[in-house]
PQR file of N, CA, C, O and H, with PARSE charges and radii, in Angstrom:
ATOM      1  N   UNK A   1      -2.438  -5.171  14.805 -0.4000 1.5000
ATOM      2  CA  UNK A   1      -1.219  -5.046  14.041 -0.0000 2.0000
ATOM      3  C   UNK A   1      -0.527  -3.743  14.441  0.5500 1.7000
ATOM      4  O   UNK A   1      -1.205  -2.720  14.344 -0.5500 1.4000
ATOM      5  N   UNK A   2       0.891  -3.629  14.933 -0.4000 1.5000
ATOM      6  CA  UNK A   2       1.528  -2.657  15.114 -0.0000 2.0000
ATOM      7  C   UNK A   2       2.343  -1.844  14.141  0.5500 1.7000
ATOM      8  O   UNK A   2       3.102  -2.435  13.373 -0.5500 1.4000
ATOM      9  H   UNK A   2       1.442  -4.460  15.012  0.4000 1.0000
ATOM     10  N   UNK A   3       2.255  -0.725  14.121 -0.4000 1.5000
ATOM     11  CA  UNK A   3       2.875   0.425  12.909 -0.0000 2.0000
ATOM     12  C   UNK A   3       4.318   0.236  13.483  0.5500 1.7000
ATOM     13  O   UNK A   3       4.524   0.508  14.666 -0.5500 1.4000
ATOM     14  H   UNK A   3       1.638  -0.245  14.745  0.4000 1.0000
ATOM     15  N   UNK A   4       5.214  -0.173  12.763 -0.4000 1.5000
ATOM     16  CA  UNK A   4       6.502  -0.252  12.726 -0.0000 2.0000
ATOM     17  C   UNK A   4       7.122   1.173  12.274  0.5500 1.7000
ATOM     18  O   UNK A   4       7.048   1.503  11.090 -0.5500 1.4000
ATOM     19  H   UNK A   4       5.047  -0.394  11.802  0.4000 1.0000
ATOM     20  N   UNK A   5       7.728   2.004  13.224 -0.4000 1.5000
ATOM     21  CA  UNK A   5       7.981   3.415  13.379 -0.0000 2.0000
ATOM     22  C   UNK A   5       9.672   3.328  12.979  0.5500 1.7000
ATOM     23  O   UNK A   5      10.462   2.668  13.655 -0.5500 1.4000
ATOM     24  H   UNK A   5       7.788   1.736  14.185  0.4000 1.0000
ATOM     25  N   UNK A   6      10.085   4.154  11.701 -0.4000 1.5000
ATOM     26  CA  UNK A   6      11.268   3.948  11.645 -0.0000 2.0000
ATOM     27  C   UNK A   6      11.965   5.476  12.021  0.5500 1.7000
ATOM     28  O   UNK A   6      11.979   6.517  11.365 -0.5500 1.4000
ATOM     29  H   UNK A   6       9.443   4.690  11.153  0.4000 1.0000
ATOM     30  N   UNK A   7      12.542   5.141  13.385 -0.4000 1.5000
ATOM     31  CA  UNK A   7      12.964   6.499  14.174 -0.0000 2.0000
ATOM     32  C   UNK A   7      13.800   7.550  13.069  0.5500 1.7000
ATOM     33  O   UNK A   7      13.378   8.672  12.791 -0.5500 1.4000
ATOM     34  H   UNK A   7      12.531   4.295  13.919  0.4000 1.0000
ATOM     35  N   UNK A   8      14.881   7.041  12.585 -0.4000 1.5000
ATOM     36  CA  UNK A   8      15.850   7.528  11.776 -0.0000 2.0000
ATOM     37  C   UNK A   8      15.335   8.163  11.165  0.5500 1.7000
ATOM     38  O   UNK A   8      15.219   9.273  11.683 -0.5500 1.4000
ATOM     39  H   UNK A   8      15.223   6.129  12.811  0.4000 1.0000
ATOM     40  N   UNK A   9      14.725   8.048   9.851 -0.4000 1.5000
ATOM     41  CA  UNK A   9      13.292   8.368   9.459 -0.0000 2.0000
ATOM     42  C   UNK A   9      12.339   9.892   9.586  0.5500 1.7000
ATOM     43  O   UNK A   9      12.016  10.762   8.778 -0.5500 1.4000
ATOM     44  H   UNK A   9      14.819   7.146   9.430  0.4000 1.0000
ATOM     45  N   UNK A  10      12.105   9.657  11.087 -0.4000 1.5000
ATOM     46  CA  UNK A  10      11.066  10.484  11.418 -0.0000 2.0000
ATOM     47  C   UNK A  10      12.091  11.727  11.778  0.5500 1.7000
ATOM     48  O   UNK A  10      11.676  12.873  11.605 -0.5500 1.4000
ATOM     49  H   UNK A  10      12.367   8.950  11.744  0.4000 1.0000
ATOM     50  N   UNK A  11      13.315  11.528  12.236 -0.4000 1.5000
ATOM     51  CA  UNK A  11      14.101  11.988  13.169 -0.0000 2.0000
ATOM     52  C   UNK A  11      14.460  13.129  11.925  0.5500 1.7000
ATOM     53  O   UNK A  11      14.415  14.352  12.063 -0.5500 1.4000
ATOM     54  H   UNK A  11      13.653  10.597  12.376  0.4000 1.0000
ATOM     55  N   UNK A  12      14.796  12.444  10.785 -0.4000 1.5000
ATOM     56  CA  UNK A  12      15.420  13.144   9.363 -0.0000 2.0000
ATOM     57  C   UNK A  12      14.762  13.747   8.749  0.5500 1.7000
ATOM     58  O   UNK A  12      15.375  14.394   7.900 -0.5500 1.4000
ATOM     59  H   UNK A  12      14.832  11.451  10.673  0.4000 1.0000
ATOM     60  N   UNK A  13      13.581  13.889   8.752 -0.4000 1.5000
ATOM     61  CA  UNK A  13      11.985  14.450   8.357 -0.0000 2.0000
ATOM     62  C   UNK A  13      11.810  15.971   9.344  0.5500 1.7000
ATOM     63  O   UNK A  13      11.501  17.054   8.848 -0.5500 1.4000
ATOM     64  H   UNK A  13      13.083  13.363   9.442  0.4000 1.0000
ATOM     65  N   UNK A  14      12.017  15.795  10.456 -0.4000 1.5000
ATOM     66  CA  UNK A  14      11.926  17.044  11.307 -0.0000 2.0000
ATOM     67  C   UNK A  14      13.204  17.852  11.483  0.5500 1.7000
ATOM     68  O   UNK A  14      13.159  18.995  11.938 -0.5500 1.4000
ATOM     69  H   UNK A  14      12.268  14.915  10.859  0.4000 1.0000
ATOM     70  N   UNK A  15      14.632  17.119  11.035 -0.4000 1.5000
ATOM     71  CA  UNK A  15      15.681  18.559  10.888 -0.0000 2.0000
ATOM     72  C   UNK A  15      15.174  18.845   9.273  0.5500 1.7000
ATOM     73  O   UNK A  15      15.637  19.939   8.952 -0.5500 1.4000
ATOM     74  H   UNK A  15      14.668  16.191  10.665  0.4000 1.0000
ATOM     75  N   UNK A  16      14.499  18.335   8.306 -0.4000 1.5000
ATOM     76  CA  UNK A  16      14.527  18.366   6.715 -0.0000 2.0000
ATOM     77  C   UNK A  16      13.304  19.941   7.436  0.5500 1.7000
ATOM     78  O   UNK A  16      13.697  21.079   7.690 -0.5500 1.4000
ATOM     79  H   UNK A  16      14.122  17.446   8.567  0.4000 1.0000
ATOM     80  N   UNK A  17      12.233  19.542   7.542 -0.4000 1.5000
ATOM     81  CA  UNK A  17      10.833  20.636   7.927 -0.0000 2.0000
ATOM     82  C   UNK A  17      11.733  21.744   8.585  0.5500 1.7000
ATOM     83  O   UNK A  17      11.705  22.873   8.095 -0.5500 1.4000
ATOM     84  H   UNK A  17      11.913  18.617   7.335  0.4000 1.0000
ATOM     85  N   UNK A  18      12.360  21.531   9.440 -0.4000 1.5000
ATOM     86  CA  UNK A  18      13.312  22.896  10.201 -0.0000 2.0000
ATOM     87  C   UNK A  18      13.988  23.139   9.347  0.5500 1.7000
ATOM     88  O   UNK A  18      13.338  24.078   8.888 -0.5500 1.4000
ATOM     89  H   UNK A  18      12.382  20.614   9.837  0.4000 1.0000
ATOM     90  N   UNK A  19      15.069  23.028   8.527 -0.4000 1.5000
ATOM     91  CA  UNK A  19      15.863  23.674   7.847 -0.0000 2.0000
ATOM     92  C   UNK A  19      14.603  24.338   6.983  0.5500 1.7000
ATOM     93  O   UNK A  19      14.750  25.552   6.839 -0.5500 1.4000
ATOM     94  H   UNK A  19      15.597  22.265   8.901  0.4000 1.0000
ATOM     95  N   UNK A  20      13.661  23.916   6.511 -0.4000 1.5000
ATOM     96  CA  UNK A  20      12.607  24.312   5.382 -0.0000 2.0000
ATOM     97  C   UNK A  20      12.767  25.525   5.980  0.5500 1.7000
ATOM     98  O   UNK A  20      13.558  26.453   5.808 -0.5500 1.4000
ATOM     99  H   UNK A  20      13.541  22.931   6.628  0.4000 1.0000
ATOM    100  N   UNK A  21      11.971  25.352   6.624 -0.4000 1.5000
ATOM    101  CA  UNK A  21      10.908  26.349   7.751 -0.0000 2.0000
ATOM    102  C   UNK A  21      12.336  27.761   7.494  0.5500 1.7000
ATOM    103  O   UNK A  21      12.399  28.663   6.658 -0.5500 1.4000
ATOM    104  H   UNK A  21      11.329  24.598   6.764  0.4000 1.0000
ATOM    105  N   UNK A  22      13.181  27.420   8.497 -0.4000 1.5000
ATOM    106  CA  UNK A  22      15.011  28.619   8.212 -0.0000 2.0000
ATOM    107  C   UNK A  22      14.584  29.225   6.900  0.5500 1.7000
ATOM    108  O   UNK A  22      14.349  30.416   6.696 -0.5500 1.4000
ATOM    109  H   UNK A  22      13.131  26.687   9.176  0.4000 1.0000
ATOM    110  N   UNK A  23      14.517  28.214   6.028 -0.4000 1.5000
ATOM    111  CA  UNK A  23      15.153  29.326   4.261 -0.0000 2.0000
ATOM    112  C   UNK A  23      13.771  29.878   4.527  0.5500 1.7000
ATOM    113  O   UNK A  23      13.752  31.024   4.976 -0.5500 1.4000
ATOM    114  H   UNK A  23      14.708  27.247   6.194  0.4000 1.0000
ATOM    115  N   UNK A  24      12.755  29.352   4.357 -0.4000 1.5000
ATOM    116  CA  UNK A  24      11.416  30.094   3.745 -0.0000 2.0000
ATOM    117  C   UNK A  24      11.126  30.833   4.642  0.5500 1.7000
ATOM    118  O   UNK A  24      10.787  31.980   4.350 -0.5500 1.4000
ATOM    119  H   UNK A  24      12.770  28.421   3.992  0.4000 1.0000
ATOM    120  N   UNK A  25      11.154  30.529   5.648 -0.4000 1.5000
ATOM    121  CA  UNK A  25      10.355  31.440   6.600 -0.0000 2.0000
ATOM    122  C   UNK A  25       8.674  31.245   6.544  0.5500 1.7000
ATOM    123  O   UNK A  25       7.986  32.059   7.160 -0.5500 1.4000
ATOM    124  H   UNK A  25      11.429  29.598   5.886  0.4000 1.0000
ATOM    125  N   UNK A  26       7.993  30.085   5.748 -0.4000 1.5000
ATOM    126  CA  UNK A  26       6.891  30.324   5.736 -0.0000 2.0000
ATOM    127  C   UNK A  26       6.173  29.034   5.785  0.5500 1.7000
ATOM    128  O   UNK A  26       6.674  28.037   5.264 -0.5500 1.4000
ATOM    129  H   UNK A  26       8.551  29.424   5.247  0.4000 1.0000
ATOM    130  N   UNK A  27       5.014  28.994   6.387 -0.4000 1.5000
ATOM    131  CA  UNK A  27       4.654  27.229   7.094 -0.0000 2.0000
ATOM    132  C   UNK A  27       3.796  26.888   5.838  0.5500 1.7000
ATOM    133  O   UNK A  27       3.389  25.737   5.992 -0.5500 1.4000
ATOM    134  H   UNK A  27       4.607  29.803   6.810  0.4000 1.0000
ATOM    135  N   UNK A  28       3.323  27.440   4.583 -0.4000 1.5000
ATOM    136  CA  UNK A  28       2.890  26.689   3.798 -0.0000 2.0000
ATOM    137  C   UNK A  28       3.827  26.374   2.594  0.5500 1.7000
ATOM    138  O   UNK A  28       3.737  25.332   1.944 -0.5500 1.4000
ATOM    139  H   UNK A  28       3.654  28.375   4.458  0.4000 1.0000
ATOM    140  N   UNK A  29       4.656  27.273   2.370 -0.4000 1.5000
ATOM    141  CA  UNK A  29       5.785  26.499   1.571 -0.0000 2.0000
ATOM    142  C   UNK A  29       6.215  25.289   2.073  0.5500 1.7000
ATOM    143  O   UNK A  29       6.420  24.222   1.493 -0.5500 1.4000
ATOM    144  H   UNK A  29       4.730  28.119   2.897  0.4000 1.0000
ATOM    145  N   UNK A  30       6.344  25.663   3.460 -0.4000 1.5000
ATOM    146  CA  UNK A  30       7.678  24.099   3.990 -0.0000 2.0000
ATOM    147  C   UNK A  30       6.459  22.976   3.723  0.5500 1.7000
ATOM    148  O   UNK A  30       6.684  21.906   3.159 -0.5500 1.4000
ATOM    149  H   UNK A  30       6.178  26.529   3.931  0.4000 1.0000
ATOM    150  N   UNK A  31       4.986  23.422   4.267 -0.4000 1.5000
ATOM    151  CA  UNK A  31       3.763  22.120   3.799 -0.0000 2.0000
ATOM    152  C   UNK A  31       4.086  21.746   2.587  0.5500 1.7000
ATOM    153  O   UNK A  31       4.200  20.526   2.468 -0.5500 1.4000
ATOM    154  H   UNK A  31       4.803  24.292   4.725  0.4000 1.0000
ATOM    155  N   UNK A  32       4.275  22.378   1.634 -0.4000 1.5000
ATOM    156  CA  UNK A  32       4.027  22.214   0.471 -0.0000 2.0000
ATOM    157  C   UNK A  32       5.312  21.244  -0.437  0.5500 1.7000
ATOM    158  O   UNK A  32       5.028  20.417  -1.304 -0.5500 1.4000
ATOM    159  H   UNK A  32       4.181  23.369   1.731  0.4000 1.0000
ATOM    160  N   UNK A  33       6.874  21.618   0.052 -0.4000 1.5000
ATOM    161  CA  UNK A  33       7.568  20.607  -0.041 -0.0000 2.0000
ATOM    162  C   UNK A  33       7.898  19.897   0.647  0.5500 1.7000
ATOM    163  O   UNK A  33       8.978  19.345   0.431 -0.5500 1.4000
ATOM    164  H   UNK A  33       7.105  22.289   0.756  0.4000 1.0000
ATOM    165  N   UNK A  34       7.091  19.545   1.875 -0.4000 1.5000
ATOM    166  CA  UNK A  34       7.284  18.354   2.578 -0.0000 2.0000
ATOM    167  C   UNK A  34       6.361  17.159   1.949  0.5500 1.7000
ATOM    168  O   UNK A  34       6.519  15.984   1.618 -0.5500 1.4000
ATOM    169  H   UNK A  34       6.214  19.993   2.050  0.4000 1.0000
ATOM    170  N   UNK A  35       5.289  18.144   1.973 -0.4000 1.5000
ATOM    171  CA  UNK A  35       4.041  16.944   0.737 -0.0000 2.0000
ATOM    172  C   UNK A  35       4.555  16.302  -0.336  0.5500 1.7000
ATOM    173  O   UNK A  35       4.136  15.198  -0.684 -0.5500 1.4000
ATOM    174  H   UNK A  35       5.161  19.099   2.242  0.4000 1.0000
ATOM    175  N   UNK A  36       5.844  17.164  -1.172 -0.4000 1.5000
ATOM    176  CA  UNK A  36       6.400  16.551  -2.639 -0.0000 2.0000
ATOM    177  C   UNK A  36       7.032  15.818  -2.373  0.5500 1.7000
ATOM    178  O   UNK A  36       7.014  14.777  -3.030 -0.5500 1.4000
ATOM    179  H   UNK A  36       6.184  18.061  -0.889  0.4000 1.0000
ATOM    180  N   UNK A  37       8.120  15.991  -1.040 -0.4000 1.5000
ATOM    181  CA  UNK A  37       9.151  14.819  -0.216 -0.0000 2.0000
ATOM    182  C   UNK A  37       7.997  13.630  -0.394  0.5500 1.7000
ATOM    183  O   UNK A  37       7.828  12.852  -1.333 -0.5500 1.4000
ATOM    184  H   UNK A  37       8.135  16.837  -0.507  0.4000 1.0000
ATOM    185  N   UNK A  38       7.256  13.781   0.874 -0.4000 1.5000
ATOM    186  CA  UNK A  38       6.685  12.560   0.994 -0.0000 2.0000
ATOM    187  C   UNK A  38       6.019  11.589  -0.273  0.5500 1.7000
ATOM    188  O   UNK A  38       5.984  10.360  -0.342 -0.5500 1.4000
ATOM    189  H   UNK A  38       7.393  14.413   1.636  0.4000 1.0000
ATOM    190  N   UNK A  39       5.507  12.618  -1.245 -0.4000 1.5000
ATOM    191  CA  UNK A  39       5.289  11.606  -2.553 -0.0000 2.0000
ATOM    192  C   UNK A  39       6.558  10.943  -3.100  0.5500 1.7000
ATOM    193  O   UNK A  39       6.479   9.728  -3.279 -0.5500 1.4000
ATOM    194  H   UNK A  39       5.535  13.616  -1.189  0.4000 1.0000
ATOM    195  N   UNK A  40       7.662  11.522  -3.380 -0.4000 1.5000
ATOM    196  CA  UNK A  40       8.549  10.874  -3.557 -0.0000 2.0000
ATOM    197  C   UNK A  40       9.112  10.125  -3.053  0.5500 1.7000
ATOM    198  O   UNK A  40       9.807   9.396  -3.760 -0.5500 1.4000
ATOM    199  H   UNK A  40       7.726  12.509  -3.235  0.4000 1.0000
ATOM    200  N   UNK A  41       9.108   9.895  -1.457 -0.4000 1.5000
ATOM    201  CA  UNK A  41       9.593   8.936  -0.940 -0.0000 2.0000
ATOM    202  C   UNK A  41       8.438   8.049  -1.405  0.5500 1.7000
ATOM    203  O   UNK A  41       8.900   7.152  -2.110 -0.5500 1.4000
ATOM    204  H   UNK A  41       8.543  10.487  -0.882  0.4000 1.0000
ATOM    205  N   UNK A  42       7.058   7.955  -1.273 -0.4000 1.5000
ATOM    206  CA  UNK A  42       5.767   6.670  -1.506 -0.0000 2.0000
ATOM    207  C   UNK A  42       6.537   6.202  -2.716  0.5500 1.7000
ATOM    208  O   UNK A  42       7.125   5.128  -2.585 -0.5500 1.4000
ATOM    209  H   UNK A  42       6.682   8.683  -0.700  0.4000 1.0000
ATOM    210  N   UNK A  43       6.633   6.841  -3.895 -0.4000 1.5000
ATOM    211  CA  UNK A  43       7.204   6.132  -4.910 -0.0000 2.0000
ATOM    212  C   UNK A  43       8.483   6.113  -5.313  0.5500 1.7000
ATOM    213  O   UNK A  43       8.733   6.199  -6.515 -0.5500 1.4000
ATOM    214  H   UNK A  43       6.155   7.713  -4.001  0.4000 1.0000
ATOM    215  N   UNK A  44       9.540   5.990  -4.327 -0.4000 1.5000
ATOM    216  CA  UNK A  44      10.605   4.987  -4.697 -0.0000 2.0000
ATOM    217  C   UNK A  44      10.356   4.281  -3.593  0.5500 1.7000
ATOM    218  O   UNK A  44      11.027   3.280  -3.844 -0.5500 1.4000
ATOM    219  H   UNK A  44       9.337   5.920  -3.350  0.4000 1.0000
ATOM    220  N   UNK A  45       9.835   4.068  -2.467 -0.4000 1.5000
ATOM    221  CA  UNK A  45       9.293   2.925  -1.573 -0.0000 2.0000
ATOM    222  C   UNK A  45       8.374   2.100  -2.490  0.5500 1.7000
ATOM    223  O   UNK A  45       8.628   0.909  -2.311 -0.5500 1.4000
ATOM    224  H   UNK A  45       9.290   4.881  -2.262  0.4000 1.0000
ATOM    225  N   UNK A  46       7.333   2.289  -3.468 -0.4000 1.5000
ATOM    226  CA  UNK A  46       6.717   0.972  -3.666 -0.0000 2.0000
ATOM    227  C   UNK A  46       7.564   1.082  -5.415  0.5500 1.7000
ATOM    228  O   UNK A  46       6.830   0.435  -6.163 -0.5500 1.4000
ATOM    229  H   UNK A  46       7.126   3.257  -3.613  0.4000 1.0000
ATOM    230  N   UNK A  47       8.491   1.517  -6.040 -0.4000 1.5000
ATOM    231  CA  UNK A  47       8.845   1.356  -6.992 -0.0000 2.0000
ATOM    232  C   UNK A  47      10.333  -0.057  -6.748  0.5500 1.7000
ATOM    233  O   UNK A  47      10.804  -0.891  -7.522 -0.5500 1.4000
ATOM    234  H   UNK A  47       9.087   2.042  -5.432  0.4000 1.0000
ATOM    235  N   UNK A  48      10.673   0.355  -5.077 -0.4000 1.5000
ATOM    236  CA  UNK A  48      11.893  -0.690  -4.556 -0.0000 2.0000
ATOM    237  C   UNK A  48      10.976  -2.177  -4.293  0.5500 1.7000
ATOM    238  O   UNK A  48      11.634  -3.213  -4.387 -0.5500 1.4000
ATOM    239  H   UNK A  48      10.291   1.032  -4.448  0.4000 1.0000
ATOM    240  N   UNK A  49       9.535  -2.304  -3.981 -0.4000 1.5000
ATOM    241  CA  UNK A  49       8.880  -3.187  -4.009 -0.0000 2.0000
ATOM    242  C   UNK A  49       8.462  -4.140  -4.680  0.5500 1.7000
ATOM    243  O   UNK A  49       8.379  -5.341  -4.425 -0.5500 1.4000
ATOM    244  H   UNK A  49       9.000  -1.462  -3.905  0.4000 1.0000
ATOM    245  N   UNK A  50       8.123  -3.375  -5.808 -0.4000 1.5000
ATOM    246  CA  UNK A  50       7.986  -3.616  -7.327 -0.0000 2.0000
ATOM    247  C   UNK A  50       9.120  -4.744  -7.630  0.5500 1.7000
ATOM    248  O   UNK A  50       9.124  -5.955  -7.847 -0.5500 1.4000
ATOM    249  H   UNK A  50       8.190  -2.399  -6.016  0.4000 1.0000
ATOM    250  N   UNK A  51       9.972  -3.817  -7.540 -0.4000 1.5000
ATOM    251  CA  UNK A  51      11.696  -4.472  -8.325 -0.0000 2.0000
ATOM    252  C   UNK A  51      11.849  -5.308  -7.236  0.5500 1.7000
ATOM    253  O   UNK A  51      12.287  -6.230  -7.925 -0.5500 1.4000
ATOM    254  H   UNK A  51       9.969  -2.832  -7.363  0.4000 1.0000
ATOM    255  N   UNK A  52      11.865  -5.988  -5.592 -0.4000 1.5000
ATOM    256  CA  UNK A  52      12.185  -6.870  -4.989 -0.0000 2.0000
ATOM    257  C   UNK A  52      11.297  -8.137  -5.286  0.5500 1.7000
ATOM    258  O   UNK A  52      11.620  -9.310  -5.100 -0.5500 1.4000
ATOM    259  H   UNK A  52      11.510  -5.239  -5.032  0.4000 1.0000
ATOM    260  N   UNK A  53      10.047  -7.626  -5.812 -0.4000 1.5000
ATOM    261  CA  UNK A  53       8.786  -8.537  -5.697 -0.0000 2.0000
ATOM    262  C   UNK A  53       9.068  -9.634  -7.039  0.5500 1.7000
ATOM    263  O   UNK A  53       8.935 -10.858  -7.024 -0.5500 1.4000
ATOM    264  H   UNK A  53       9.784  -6.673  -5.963  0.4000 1.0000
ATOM    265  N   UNK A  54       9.480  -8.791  -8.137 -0.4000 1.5000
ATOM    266  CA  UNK A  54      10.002  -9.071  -9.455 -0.0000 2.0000
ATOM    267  C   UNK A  54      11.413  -9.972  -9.980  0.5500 1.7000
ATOM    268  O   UNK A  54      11.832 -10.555 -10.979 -0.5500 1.4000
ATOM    269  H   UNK A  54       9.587  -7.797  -8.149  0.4000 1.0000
ATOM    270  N   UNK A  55      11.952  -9.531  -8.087 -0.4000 1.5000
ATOM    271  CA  UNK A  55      13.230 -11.129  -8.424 -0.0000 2.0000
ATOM    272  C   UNK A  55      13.141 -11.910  -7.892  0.5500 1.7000
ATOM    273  O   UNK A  55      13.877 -12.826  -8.259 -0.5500 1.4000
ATOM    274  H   UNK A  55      11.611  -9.056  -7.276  0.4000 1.0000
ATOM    275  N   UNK A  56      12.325 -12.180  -6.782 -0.4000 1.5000
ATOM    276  CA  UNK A  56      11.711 -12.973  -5.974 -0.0000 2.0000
ATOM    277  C   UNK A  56      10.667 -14.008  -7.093  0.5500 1.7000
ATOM    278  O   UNK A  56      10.999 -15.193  -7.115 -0.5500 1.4000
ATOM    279  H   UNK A  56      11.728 -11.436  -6.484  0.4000 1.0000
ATOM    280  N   UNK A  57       9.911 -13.759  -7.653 -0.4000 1.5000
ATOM    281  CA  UNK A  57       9.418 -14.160  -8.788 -0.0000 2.0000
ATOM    282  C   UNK A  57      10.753 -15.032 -10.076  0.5500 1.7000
ATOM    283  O   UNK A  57      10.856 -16.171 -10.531 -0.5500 1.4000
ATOM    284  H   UNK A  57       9.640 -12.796  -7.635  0.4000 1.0000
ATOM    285  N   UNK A  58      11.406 -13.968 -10.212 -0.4000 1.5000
ATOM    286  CA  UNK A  58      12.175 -14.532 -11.478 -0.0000 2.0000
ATOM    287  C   UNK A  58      13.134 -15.511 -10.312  0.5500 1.7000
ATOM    288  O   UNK A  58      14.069 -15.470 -11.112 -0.5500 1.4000
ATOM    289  H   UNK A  58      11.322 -13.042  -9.842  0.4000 1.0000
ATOM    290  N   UNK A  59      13.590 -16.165  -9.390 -0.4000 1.5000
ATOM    291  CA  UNK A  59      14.159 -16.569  -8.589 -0.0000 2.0000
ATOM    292  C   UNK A  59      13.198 -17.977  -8.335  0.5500 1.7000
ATOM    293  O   UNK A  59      13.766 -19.047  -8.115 -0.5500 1.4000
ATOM    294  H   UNK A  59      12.831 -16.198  -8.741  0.4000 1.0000
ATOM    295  N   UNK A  60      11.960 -17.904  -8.374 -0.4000 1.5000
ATOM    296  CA  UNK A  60      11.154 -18.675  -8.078 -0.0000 2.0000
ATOM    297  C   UNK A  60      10.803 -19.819  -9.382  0.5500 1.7000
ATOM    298  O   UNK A  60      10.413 -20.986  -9.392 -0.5500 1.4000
ATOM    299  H   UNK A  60      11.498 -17.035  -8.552  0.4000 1.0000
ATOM    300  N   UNK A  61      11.231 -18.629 -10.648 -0.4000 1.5000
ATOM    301  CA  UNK A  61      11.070 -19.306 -11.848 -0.0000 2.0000
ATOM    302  C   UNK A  61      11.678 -20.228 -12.463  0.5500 1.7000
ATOM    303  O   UNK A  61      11.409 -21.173 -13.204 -0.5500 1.4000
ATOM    304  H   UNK A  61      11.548 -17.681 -10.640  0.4000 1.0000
ATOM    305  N   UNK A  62      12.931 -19.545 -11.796 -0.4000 1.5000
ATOM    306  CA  UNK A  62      14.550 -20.040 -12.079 -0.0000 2.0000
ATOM    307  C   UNK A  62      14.704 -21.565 -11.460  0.5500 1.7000
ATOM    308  O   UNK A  62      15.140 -22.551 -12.055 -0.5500 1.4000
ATOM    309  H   UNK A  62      13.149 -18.777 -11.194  0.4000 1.0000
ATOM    310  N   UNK A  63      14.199 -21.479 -10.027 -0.4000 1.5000
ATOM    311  CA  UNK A  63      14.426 -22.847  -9.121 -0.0000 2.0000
ATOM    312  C   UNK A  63      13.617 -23.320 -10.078  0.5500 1.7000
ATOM    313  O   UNK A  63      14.308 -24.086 -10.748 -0.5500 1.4000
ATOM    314  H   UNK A  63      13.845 -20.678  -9.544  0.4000 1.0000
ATOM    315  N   UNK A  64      12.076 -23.265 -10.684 -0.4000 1.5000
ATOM    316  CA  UNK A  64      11.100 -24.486 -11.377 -0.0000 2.0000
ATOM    317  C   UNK A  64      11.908 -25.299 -12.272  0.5500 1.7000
ATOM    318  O   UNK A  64      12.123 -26.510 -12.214 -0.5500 1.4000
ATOM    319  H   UNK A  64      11.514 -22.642 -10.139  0.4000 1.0000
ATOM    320  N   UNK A  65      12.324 -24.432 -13.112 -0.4000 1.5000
ATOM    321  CA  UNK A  65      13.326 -24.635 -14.179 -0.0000 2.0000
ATOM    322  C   UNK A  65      14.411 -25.652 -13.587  0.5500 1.7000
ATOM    323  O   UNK A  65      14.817 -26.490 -14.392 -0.5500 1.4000
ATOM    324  H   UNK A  65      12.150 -23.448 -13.159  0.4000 1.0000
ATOM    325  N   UNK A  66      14.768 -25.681 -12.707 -0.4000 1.5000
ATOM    326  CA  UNK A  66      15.948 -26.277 -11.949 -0.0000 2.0000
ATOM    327  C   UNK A  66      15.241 -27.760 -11.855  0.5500 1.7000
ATOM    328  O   UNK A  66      15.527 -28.893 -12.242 -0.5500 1.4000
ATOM    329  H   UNK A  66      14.438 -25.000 -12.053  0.4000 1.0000
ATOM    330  N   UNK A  67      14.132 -27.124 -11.111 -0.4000 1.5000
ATOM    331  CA  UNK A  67      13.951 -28.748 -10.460 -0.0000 2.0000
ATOM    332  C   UNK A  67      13.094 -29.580 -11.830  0.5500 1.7000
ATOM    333  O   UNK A  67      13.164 -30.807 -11.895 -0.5500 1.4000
ATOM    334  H   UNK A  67      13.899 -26.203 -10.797  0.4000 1.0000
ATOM    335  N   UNK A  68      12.460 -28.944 -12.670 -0.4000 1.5000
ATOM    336  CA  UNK A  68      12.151 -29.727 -14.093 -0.0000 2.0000
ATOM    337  C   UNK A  68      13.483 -30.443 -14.615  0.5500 1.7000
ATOM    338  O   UNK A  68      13.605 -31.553 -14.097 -0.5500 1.4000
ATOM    339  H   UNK A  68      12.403 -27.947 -12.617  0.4000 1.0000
ATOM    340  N   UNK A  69      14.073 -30.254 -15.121 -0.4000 1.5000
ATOM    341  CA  UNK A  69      15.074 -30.310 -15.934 -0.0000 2.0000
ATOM    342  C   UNK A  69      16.277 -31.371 -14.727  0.5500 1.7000
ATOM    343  O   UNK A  69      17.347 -31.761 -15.196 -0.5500 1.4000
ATOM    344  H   UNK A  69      13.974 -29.352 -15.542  0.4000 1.0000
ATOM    345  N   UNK A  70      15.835 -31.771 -12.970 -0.4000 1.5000
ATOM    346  CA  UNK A  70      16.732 -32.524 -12.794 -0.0000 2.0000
ATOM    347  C   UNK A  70      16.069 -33.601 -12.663  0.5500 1.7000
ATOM    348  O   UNK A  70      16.669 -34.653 -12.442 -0.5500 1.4000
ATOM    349  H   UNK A  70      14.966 -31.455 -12.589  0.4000 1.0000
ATOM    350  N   UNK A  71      13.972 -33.541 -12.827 -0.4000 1.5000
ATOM    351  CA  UNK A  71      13.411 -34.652 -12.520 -0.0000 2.0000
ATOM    352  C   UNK A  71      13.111 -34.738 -13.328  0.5500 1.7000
ATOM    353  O   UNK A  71      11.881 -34.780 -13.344 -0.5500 1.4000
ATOM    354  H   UNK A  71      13.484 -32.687 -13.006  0.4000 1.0000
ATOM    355  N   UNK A  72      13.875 -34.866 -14.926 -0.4000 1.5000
ATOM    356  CA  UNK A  72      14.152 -35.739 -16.674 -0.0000 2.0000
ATOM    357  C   UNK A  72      15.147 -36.190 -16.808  0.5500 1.7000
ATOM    358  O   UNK A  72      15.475 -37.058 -17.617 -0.5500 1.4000
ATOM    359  H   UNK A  72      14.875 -34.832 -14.914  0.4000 1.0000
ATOM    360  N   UNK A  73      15.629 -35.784 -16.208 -0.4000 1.5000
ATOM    361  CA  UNK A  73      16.930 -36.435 -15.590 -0.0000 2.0000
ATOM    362  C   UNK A  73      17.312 -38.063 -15.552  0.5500 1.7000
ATOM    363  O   UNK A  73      18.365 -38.439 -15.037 -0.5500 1.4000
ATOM    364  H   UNK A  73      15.362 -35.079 -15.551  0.4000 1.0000
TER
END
């Protein structure tokens, strides 16, 4: 299975660490809010999952409903 690399991404992550790096001047601060970045990105990435997974479902519920109600028909 191949890791699907999203350039943009990575690209926006290393001017974000450089500008860090400029203000602070110091490589465990910039560690330290790059670590909080990255938690925050994990959770609005699986919080957008959540919520896609959840209409996909109610969408699925919706068609049952559909097709009950045309085979009483």
């Amino acid at each position: 299975m191949e890791a699907k690399i999203n350039w943009k991404l990575v690209v926006s992550f290393i001017i974000i660490i450089a500008g860090l790096f400029y203000i602070t001047e110091s490589y465990l601060m910039t560690i330290g809010i790059m670590l909080l970045l990255f938690v925050a990105y994990d959770f609005v990435l699986k919080k957008a999952k959540e919520e896609e997974e959840r209409q996909k479902q109610q969408e699925r519920l919706q068609e049952e409903e559909r097709q009950k109600k045309e085979g009483d028909s």
